[in-house]
N, C-alpha and C positions, 0 to 999 in steps of 0.2 A: 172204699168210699168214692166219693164222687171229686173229681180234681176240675173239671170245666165245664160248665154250662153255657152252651152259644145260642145265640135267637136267629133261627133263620126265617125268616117272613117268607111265606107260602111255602114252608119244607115237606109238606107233605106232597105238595103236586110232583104228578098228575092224580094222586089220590086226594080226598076231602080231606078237610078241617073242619066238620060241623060244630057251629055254625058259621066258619069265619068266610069259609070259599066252597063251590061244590068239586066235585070230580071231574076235570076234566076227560072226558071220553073220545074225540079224537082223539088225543094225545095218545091215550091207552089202547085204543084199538090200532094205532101205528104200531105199539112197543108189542103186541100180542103178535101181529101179522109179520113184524122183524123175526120175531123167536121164533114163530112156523114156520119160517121158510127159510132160517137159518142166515138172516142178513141183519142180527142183533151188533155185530160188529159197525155195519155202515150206518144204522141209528143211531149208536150211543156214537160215533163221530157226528152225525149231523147233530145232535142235541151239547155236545161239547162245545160245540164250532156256534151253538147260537146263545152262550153263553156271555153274560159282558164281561169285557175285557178289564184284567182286576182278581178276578175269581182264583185260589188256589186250583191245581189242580187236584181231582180226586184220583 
């Protein structure tokens, strides 16, 4: 069964929520061009680091 259900407001980004928000695509063509070229580690830091301060870590 289900023990927690959390609301995260815009948890889908950088992907859609239709109709709530669209896709953000900078955002996603950063996170594609990281994995290509094997620098997925220095993005998931910079998208960490522009998190507000409060946030658990994931």
């Amino acid at each position: 069964g289900v023990d927690h259900v959390v609301e995260v407001p815009q948890g889908a980004w950088p992907t859609s929520c239709y109709p709530d928000y669209p896709f953000d695509g900078d955002e996603l063509l950063d996170y594609v061009e990281a994995c290509a070229s094997g620098e997925f580690d220095s993005y998931l830091d910079r998208f960490l680091a522009s998190l507000p301060q409060g946030r658990e870590e994931f």
